[in-house]
Each structure stands twice: as structure tokens, then as C-alpha cells.
VEXKOL-627313 format. One record per atom (N, C-alpha, C, O): x, y, z; residue in one letter. Coordinates in steps of 0.2 Angstrom, whole numbers, plus 2048, in hexadecimal, padded with zeros to 3 digits. Each point is the difference from the previous one (the first is absolute). Example, Ala and Ser with C-alpha at 12.3 -4.5 7.8 and 13.67 -1.06 7.14 Angstrom:
8427E4827a
7FC806800a
804806800a
8057FF803a
7F98067F9s
804806801s
7FC805803s
803806801s
end
This chain:
DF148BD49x
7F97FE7FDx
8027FB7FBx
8048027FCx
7F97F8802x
8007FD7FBx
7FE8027FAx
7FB8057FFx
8087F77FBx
7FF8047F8x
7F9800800x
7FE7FD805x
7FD8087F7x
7FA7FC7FEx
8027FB7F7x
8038007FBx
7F77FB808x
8007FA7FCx
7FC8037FAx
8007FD7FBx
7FE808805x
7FD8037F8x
7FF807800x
7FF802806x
8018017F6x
7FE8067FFx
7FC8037FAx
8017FE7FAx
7FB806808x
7F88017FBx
8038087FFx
802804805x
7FD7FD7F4x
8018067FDx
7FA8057FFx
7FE7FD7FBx
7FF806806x
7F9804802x
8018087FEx
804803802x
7F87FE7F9x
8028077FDx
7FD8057FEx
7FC7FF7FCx
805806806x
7FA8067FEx
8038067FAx
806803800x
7F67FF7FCx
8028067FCx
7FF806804x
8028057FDx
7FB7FB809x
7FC807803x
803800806x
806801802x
7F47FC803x
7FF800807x
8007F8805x
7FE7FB7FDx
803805806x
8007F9803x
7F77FD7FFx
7FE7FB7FDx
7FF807805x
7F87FF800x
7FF7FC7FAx
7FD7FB800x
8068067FAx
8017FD7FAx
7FF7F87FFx
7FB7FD7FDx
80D801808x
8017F9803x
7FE800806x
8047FE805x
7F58047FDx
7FD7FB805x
7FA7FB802x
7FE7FF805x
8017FE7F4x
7FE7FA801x
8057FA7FFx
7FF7FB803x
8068067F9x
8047FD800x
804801806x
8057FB800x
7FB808805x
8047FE807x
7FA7FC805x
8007FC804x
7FB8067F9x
7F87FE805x
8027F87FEx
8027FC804x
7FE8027F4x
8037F8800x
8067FE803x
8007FB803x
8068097FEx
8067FC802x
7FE7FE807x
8017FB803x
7FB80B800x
7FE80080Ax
7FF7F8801x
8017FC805x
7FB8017F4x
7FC7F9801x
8067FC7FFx
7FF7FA7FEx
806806803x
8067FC7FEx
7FF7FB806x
7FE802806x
8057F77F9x
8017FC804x
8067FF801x
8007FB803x
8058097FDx
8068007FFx
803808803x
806800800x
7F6805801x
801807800x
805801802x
8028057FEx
8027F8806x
805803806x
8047FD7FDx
806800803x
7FB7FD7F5x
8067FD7FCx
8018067FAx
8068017FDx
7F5802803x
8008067FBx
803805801x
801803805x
8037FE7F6x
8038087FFx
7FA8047FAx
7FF7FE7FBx
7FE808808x
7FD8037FCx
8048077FCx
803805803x
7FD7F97F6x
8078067FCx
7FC8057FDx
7FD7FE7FBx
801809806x
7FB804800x
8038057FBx
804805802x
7FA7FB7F9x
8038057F9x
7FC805800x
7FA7FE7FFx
80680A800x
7FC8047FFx
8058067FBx
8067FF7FCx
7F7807804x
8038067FCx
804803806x
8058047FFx
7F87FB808x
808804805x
7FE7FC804x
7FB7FC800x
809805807x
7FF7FD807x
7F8801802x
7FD7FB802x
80180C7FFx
7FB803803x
7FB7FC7FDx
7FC7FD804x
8038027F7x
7FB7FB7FFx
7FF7FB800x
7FC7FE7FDx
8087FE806x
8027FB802x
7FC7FE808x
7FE7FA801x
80080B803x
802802808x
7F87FB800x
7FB804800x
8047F6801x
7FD7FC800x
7FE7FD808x
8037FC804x
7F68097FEx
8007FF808x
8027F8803x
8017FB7FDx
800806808x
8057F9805x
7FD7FB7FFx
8027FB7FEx
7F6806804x
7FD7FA7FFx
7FD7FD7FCx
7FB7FB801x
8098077F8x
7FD7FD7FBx
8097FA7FFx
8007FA7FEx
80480A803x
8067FB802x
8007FD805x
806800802x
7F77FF802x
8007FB806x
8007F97FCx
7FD7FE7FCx
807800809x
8037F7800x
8057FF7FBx
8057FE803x
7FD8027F7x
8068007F9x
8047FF803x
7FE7FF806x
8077FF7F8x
8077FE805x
8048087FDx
806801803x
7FA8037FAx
8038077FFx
7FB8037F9x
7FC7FD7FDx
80680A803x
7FE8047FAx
8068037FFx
803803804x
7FF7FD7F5x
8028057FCx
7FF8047FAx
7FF7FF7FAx
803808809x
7FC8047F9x
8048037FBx
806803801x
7F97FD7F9x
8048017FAx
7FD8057FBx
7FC7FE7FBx
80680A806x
7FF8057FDx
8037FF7F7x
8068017FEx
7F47FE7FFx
8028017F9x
7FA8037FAx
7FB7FE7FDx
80C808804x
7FD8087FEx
7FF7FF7F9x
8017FB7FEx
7FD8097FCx
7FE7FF7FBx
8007FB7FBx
8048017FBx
7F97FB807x
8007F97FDx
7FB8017FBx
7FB803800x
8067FA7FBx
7FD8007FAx
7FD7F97FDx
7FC8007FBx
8067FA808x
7FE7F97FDx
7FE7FD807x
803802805x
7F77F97FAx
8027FB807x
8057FE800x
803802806x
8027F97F4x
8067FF802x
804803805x
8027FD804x
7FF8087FCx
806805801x
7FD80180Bx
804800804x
7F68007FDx
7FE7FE806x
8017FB804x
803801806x
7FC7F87F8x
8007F9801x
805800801x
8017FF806x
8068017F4x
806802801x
802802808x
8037FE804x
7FA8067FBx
803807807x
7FE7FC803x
8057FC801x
7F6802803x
7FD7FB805x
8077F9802x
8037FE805x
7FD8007F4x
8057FA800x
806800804x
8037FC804x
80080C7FBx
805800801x
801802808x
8047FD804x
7F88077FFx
7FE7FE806x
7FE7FC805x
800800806x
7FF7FB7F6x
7FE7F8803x
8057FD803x
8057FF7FDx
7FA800808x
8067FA804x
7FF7F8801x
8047FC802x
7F58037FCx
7FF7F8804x
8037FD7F7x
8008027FAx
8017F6808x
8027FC7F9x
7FA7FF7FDx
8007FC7FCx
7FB806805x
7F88017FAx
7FF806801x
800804805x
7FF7FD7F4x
7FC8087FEx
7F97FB7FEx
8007FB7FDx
7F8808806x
7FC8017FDx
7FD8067FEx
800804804x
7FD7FC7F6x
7FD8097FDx
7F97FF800x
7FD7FB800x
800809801x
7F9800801x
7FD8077FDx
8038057FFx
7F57FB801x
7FD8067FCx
7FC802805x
8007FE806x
7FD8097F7x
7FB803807x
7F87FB7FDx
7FB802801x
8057FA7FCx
7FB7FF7FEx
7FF7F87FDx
7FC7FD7FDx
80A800807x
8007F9800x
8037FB809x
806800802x
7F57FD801x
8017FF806x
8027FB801x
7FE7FC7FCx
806801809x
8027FA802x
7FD7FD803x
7FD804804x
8017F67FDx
7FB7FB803x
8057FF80Ax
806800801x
7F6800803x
804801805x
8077FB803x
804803804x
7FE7F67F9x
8057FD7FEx
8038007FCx
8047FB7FEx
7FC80C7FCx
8077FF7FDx
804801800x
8057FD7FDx
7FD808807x
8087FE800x
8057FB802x
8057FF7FEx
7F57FD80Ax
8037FA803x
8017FD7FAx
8067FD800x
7F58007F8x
8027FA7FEx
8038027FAx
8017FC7FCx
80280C803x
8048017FBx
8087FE805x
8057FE7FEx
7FA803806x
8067FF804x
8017F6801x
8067FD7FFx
7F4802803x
8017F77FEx
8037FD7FAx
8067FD800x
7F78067F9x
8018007FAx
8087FF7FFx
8037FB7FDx
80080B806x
8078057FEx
8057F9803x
8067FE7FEx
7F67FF807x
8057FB806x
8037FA7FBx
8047FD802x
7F98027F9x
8007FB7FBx
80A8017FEx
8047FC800x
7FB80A7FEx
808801800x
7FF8027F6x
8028057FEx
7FA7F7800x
8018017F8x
7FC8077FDx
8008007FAx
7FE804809x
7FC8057FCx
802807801x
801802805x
8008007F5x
804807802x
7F98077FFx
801806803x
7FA7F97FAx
7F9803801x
7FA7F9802x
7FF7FA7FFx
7FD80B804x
7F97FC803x
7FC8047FEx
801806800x
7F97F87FDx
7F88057FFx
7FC7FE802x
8017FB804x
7FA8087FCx
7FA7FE805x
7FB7FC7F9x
8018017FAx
7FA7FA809x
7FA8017FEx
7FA8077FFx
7FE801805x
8008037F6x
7FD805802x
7F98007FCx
7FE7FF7FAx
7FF80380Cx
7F7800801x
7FD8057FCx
802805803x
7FA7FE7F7x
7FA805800x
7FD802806x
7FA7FE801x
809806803x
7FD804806x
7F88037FDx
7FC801804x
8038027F7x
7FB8007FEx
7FC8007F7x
8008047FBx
7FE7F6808x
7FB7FC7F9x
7FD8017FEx
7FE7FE7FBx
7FC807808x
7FB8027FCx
7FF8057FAx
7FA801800x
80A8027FBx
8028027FDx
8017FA7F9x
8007FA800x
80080B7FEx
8017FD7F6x
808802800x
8057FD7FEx
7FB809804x
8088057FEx
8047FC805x
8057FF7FFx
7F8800808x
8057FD806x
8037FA7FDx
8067FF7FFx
7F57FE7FFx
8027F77FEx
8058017FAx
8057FC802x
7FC8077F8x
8038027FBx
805802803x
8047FB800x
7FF80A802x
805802803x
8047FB804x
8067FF800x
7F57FD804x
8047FA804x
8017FD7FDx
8047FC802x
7FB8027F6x
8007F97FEx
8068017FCx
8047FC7FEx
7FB80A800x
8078027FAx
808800806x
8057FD7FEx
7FA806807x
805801803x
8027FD805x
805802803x
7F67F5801x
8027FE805x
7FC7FA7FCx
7FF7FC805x
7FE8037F6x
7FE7F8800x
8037FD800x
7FD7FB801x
80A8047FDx
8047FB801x
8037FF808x
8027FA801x
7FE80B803x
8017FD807x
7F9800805x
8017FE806x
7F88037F8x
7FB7FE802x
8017FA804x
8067FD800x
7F5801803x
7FE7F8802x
8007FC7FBx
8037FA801x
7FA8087F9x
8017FC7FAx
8047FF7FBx
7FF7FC7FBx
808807807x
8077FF7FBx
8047FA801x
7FE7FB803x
8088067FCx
8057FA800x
801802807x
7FE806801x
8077F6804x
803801803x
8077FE801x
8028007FAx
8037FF80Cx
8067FF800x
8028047FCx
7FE8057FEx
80B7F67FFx
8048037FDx
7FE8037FAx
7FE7FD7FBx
80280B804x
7FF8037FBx
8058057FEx
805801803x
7F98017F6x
8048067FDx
7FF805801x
805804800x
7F47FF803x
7FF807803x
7FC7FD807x
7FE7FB802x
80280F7FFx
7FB7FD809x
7FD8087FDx
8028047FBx
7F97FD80Bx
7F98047FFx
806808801x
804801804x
7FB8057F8x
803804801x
7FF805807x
7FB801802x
80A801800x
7FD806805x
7FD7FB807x
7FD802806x
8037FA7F9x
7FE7FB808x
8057FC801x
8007FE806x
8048007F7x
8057FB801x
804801805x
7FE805803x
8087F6800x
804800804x
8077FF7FCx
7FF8007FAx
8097FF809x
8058007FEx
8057FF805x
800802805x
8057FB7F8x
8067FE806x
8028097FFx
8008037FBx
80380080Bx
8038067FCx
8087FD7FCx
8008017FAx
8047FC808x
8048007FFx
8017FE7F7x
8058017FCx
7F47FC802x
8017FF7F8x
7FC8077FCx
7FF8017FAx
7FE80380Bx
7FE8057FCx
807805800x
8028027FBx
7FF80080Bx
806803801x
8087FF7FCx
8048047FFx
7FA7F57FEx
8047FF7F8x
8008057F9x
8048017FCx
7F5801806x
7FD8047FAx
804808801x
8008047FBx
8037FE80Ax
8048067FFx
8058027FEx
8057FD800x
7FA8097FDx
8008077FEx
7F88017FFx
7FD804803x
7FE7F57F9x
7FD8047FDx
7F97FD802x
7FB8017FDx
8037FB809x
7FE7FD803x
7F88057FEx
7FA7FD7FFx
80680A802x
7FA8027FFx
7FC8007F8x
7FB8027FFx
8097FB7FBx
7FF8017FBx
7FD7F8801x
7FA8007FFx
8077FA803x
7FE7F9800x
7FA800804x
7FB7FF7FEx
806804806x
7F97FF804x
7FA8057FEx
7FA800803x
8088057F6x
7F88047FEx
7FD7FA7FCx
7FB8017FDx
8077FA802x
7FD7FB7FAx
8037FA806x
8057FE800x
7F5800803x
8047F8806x
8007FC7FAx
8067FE800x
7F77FF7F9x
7FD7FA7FBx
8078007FFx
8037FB800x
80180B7FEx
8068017FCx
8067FB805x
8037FA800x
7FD80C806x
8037FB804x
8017FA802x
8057FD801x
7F47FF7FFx
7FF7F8802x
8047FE7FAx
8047FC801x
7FA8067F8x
8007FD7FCx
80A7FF7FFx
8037FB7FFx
80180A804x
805800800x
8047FD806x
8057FD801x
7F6804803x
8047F9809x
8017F97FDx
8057FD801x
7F48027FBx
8007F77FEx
8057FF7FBx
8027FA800x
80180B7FBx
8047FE7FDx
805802804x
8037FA800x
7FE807803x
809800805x
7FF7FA803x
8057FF801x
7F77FC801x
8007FB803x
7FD802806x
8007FB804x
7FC8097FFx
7FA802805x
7FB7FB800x
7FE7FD7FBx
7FF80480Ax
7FA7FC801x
7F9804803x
800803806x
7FA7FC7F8x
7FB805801x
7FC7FB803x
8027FA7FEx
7FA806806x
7FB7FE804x
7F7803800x
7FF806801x
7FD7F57FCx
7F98047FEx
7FA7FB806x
7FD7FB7FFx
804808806x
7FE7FD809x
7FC7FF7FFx
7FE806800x
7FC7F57FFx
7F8800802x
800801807x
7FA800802x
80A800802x
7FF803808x
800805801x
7FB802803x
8078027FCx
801806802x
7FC8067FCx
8028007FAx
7FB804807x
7F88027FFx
801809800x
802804805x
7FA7FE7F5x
80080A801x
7FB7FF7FDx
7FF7FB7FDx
7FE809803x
7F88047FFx
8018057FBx
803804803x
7FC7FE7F7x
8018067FDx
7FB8027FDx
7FC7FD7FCx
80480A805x
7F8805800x
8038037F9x
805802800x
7F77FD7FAx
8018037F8x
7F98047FEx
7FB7FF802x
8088057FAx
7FB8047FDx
7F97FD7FDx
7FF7FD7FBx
7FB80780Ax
7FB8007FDx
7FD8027FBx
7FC7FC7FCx
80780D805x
7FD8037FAx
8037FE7F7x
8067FF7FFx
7F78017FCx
8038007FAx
8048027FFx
8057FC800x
7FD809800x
8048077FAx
8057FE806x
8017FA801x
801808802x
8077FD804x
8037F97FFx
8057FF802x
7F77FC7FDx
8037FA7FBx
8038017FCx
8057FD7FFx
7F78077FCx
8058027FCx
8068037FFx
8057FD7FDx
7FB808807x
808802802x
8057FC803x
8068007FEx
7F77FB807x
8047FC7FFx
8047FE7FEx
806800800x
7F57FC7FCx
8047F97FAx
8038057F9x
8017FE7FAx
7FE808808x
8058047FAx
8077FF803x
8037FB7FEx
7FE80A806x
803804803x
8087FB802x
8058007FDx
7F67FA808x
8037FA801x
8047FC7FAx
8057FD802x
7F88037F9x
8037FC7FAx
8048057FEx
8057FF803x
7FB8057FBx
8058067FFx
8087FE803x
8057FE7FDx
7F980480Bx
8057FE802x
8027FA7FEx
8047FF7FCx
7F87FE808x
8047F97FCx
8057FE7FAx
8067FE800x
7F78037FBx
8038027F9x
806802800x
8047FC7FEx
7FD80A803x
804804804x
807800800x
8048027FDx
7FB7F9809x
8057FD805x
8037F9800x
8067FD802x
7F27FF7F9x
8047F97FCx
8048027F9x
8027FB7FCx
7FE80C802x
8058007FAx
8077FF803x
8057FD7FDx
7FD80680Ax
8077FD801x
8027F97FDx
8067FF7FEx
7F77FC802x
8007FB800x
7FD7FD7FAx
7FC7FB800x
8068097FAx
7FB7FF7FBx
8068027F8x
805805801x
7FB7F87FAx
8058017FBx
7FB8077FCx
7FA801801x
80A8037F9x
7FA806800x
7FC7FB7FAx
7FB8027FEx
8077F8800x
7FD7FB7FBx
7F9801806x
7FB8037FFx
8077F9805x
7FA7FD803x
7FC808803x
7FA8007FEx
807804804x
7FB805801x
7FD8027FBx
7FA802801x
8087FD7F7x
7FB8037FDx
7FB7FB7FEx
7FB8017FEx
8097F8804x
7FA7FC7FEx
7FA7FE803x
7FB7FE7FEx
80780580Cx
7FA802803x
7FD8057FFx
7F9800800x
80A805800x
7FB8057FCx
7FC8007F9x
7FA8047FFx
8087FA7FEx
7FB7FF7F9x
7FB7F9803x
7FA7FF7FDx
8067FD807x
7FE7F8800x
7FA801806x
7FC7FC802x
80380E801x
7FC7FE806x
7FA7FE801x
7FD7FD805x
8018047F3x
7F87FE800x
7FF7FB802x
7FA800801x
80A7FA800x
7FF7FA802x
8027FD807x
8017FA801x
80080D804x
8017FD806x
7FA7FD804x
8007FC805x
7FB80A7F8x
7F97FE805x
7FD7F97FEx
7FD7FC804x
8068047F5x
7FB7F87FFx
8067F9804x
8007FB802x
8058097FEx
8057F8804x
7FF803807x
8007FB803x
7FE80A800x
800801806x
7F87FD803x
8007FD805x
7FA8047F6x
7FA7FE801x
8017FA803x
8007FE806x
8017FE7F3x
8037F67FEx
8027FE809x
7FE7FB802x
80680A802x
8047FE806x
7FA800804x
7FD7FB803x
80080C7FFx
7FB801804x
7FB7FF800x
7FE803805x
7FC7F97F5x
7FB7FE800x
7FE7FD804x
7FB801804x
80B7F77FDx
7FE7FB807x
800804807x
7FE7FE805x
8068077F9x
80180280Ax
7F7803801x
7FC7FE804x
8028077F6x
7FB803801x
7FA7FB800x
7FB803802x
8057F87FDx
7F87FA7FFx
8027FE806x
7FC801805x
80A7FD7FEx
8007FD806x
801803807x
8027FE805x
7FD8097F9x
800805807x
7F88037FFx
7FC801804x
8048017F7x
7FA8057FFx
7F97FB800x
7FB801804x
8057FA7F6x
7FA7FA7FFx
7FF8027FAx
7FF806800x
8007F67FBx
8008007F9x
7FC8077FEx
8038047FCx
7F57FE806x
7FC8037FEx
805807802x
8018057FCx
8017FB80Ax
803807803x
8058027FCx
8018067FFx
8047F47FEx
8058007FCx
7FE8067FAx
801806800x
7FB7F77FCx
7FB8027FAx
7FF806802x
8048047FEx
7F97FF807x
7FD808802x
8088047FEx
8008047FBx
8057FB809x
806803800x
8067FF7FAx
806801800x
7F57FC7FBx
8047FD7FBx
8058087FCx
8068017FFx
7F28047FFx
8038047FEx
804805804x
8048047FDx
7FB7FD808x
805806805x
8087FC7FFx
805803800x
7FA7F6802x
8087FE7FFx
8038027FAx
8058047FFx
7F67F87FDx
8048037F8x
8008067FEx
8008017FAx
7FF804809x
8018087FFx
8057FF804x
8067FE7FEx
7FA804808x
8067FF805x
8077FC7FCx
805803802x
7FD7F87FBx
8037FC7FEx
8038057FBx
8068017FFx
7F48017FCx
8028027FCx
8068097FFx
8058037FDx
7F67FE808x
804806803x
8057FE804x
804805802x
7FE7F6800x
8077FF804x
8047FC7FAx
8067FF801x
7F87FE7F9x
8048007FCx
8028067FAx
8047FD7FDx
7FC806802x
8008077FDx
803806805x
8028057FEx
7FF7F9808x
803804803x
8067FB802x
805803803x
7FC7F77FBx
8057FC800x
8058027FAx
806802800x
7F47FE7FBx
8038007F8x
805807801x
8068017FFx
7F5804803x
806808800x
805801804x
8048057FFx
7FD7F7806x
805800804x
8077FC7FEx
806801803x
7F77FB7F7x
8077FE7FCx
8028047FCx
8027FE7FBx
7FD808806x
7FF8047F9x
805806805x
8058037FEx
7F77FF806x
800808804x
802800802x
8048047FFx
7FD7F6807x
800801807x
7FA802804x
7FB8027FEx
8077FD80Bx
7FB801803x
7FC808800x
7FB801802x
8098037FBx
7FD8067FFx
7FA804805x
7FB8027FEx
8077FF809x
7FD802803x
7FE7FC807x
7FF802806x
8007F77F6x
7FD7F8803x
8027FF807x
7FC7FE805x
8088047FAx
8047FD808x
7FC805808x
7FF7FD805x
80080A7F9x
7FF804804x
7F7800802x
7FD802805x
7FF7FC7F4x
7FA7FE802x
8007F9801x
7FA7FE801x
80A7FD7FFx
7FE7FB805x
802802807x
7FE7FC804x
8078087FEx
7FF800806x
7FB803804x
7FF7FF806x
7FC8067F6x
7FB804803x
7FA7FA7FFx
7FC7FF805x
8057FE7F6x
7F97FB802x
8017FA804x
7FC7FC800x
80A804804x
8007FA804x
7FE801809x
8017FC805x
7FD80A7F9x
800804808x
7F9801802x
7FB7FD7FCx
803805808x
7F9800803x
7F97FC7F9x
7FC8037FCx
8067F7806x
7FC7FC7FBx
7FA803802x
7FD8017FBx
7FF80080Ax
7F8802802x
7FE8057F9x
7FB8007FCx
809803804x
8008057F8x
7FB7FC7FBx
7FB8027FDx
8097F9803x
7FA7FB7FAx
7FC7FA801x
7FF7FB7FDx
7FF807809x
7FC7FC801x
7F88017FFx
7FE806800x
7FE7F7800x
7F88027FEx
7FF802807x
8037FD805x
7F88077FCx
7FC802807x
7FF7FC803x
801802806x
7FC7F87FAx
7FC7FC805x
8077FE802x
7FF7FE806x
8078007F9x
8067FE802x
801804805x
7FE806800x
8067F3805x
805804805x
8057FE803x
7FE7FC805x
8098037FCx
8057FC7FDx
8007FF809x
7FE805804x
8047F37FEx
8027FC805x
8047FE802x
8057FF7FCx
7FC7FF809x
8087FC801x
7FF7FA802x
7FB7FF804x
80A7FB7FCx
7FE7FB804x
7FF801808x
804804803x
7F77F9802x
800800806x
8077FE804x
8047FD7FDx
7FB804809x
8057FC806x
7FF7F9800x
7FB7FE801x
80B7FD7FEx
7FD7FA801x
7FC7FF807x
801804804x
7FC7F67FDx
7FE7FD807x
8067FF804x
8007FF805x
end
């Protein structure tokens, strides 16, 4: 049998049913029969993913990884299972458009890119807390961000050659709980990132308030966290004392995304939920130069899983169709 030409990492904390919208998206592949699907759970058994939902892949591999305590350490496990020369990672709650992996794989043909990201859609906008949470966390890879050659790419959706991730071992699962940290370190090695306006996911964000918040705590936390490795203890405390001023340099950033995705008027409506949200993901920015993640790492992994959890009622999460 020939290699496959990529491989999608697909993950559950529970039971397979978990990741199955996210397999209902890969089924849409234009490429299916190139795919390696790499299926990480807490044991085999939950894994045992009826046939026909793996019908057509070019192979499945499943990878038992038992108590896991960080996404990193998942992704990781996944990675290391992988055989094809592209890793892409995916969410249960962010979809691929039915050509992406064909033109992540066009992209890769170029020869110069060692990561590719997608363009990534607000799968659903009619929220104030949806748009906020999209804007803080994916306005810069939106329709409306920079593309090409970039510094980061969209986290937890991205693609990678393996062989430059597979450089990151011993500790490969510590790089991958923080991707920003990692891009930020591929570019300085001399890597090259790719930010694709072709290639397209959909991602579903929380509706409800109060889990935005947790969020953008929880998440800066970590963050914080994990960019002190790479931090002098000078410059930690000077982010720590300095946080009060993240949200107004982070606003300053994301005003234009928000006027020109939302429309000035709508911008205005959601002015103060960002700037709460902002402000609580800098203060939990702030304390994570200070503490550490403190817990952080283990509720970001519960809140990254059955997104429906925070979704408003009238929602109901989709996948893209079958192309023609």
C-alpha cells in the first residue's frame, strides 16, 4: 500500500462519538483515500469507531493515551503515531471545508513551508460572546487578517511537516500546549509558516458568556505560563506588573478586525463584552507570570471538548456538506 500523503489527528477525552463531526467533515474530503486518520483517546475501546464511519481513508491508526492531563501531551501522542510527511491537528468543534487537505497538500508542494494554516470562518455569528471569542482567538487568521508568510498560524487547526515537529523531541508535547510559542520559535530557527487564504475550517465558539470567560482566563494563564520559559525573570515581572495594559494594546489590535467583520454599529454593541473578556485574559496573563498555570492546563483541556456545552439553545453545530 502506498504512504498516505497526510495525516489528521482526531481526539477524544471520552468516547469516539465525541469526534464525530469531525470524522463526518473528513468523510467530505476530496482527497479521502490520501488520508491517514490518527485517532487518540484514553484506551483502545474507545476508540472502536463503527466501519462506516471510516470507510474510504487510506488507513486508521489508533493511539491509547492514558491519563493525559494537558492537550499538549494528546497532540503529542497523536504526532508520534503519525506516518504520513504532514501532520494536520484538528478540533471536535472546528471543520474543514471539503478541499482542504487537497490544497494543504498543493501549498506543502511549493517545497518551502514547514507549517500551513487555514483561513478560519465564525461557524456561528450570531452571538456577541461567539464573535468576541472569534475575534480574540482567530481574527488574525479570519478572511480578514494578513495572509501568506507569517509568524503564527491559527492554533489547534494547523498542519506541519512531521519531520520539523518531530525535531521538537524529547519534549515535543510541552511545544505543542502553547502552538504561538512554538511558531514563534520555528521562525526564529529559520522555518517558514504559511497563513493559506485557500484552504478553509469553520470554527464553532462559545455562545454562552460565562465560558468566555473561562476561556480567555484559563487560556492566558497557560499561555503566560509556558512563555516564561523563554522569558528573563527581569522580563516576567515586568509583565506581571505591566498587565493592566494588555487589553488596551490588544483592543488598539482588534478594533479594525471587529468594525470590519461585525460593522461599526455591531462593533459598539460588543465593545464592552471584549473589554471584559480582554481584561480577564489579561490578568490571568498577568498571574501566570507570577504562578504559573496553576491548574490551567487541565481546564483547558475540559473546555476544549464537547463545545455544544456552550452553546446558546437555538444552536446547533454543522458540518460542511459533500462537495458536488
Amino acid at each position: 500500500m502506498n504512504e498516505p500523503a497526510i495525516s489528521a489527528i482526531v481526539i477524544t477525552p471520552d468516547t469516539w462519538h465525541t469526534m464525530g463531526n469531525t470524522l463526518a467533515a473528513l468523510q467530505t474530503q476530496t482527497i479521502r483515500a490520501q488520508i491517514q486518520l490518527v485517532l487518540v483517546g484514553p484506551t483502545l475501546e474507545a476508540l472502536a469507531v463503527p466501519d462506516d464511519v471510516l470507510a474510504g481513508f487510506h488507513s486508521v491508526e489508533r493511539v491509547s493515551a492514558p491519563s493525559v492531563s494537558s492537550l499538549g501531551e494528546v497532540t503529542a501522542a497523536g504526532v508520534r503515531g503519525a506516518t504520513a510527511p504532514i501532520i494536520a491537528l484538528t478540533e471536535d468543534h472546528c471543520y474543514p471545508a471539503p478541499d482542504w487537505a487537497e490544497k494543504i497538500l498543493r501549498r506543502y508542494a511549493e517545497g518551502e513551508w514547514a507549517g500551513v494554516g487555514p483561513t478560519v470562518t465564525n461557524a456561528n455569528p450570531n452571538t456577541i460572546s461567539s464573535c468576541v471569542q472569534f475575534i480574540m482567538d482567530y481574527g488574525s487568521s479570519s478572511p480578514l487578517g494578513p495572509k501568506g508568510s507569517q509568524r503564527q498560524l491559527p492554533g489547534h487547526n494547523s498542519s506541519y511537516r512531521r519531520e520539523d515537529l518531530m525535531a521538537y523531541e524529547p519534549d515535543l508535547a510541552w511545544w505543542l500546549e502553547v502552538e504561538t510559542i512554538l511558531h514563534w520559535d520555528m521562525v526564529e530557527k529559520g522555518s517558514r509558516l504559511y497563513a493559506d487564504p485557500d484552504v478553509h475550517a469553520f470554527h464553532w465558539n462559545c455562545s454562552r458568556f460565562w465560558p468566555t470567560l473561562q476561556f480567555s482566563w484559563a487560556f492566558s494563564r497557560v499561555f503566560a505560563a509556558y512563555r516564561c520559559a523563554r522569558l528573563t525573570p527581569t522580563e516576567r515581572v515586568k509583565l506581571a506588573v505591566l498587565w493592566p495594559l494588555i487589553p488596551l494594546a490588544r483592543i488598539r489590535r482588534i478594533w479594525p478586525i471587529m468594525t470590519a467583520t461585525l460593522g461599526h454599529a455591531r462593533a459598539l454593541g460588543a465593545l464592552p463584552a471584549m473589554f471584559l473578556n480582554l481584561v480577564v485574559s489579561g490578568a490571568g496573563e498577568g498571574l501566570g507570570y507570577v504562578s504559573g498555570e496553576a491548574g490551567s492546563l487541565r481546564r483547558c483541556l475540559d473546555l476544549e471538548f464537547h463545545r455544544g456545552r456552550f452553546l446558546h439553545a437555538s444552536e446547533r453545530i454543522q458540518v460542511p456538506s459533500q462537495p458536488a
